[in-house]
C-alpha positions in Angstrom: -15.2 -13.3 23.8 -12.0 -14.6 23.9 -9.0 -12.9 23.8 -6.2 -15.3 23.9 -5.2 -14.1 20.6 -4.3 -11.0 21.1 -2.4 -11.9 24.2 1.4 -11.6 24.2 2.7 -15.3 25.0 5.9 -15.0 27.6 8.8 -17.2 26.0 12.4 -17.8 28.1 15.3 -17.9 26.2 15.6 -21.7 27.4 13.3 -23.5 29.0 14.3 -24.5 32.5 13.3 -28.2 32.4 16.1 -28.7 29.2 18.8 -26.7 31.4 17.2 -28.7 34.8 18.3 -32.1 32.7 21.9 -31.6 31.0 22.3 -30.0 34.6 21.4 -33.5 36.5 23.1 -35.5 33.6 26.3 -33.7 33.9 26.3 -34.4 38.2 24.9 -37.4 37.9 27.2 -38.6 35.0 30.4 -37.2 35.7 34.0 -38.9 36.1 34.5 -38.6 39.6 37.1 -41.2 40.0 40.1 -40.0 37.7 39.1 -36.2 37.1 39.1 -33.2 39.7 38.0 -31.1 36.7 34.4 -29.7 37.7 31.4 -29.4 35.7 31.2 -26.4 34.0 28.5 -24.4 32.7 29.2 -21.3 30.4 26.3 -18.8 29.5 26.9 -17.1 26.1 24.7 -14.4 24.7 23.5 -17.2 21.8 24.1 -20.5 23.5 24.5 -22.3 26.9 27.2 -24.8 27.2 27.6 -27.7 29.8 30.9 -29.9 29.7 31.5 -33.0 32.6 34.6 -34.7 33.0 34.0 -38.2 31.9 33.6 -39.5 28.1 30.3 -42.3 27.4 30.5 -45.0 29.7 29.5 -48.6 29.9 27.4 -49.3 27.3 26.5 -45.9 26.5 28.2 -44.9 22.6 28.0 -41.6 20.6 25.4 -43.3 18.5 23.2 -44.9 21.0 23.5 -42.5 24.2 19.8 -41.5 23.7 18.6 -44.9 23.7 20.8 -47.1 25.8 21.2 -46.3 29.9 24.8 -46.7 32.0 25.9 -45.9 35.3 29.4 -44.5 36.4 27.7 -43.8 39.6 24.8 -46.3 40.9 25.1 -45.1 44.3 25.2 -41.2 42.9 22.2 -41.7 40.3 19.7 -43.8 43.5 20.7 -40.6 45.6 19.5 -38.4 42.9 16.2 -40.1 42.1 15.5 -40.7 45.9 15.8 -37.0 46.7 13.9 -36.3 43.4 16.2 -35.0 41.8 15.6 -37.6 39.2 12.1 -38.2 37.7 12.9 -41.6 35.4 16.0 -43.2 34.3 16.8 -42.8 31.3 14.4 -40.3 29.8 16.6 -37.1 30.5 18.0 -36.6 26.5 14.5 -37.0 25.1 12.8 -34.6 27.9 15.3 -32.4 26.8 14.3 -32.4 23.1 10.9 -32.2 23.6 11.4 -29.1 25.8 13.5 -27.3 23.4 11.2 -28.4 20.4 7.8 -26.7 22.9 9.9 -23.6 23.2 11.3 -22.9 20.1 15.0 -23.9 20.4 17.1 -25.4 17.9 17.8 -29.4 19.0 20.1 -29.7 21.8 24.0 -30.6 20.0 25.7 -33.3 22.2 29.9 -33.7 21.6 31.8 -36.7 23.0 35.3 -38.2 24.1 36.8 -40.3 25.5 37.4 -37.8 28.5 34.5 -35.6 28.2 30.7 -35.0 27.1 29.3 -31.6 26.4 25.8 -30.5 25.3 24.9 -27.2 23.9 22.1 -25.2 24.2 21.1 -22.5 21.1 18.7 -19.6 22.3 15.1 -19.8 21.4 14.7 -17.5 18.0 
């Protein structure tokens, strides 16, 4: 007999691989060149918050940054994937959403300027 069922499932507020990816995204996308600002993460009872120095860049838009892939920092994003730190270019926004979607989040909210990019984070229900 199977009791699955009646099992209590274990459910983190967020998962980790959605906080893993805005974390690498933030390092690996960051302004490094005019901004001494850091990266900072704030942890809310509700929500997580994660804000980089450094506004879309390249080709990258507020209407295409899920689909299009830019590099302020080549040499930084190699590092990353070398080390493995980095799965696959360019799939970190849409790893992110599928995570959040698995666990029960709300969708991630992304906000951009020209001097910064921010993504929030809404605890699972």
């Amino acid at each position: 007999m199977d009791a699955g069922g009646f099992r209590e499932k274990q459910r983190p507020d967020y998962p980790f691989e959605a906080l893993r990816e805005v974390c690498m995204n933030a390092l690996m996308h960051r302004n490094y060149e005019t901004s001494y600002a850091p990266v900072r993460i704030a942890w809310f009872d509700d929500r997580i918050e994660v804000t980089n120095p450094g506004g879309p860049f390249g080709q990258v838009r507020s209407d295409n940054f899920d689909h299009v892939t830019d590099y302020r920092n080549p040499s930084l994003a190699a590092a990353m994937k070398a080390l493995g730190f980095v799965n696959r270019f360019g799939r970190g926004i849409g790893r992110v959403r599928t995570s959040l979607g698995r666990n029960g989040n709300p969708p991630a909210e992304f906000c951009m300027d020209d001097s910064s990019w921010s993504v929030l984070l809404r605890r699972a229900q």
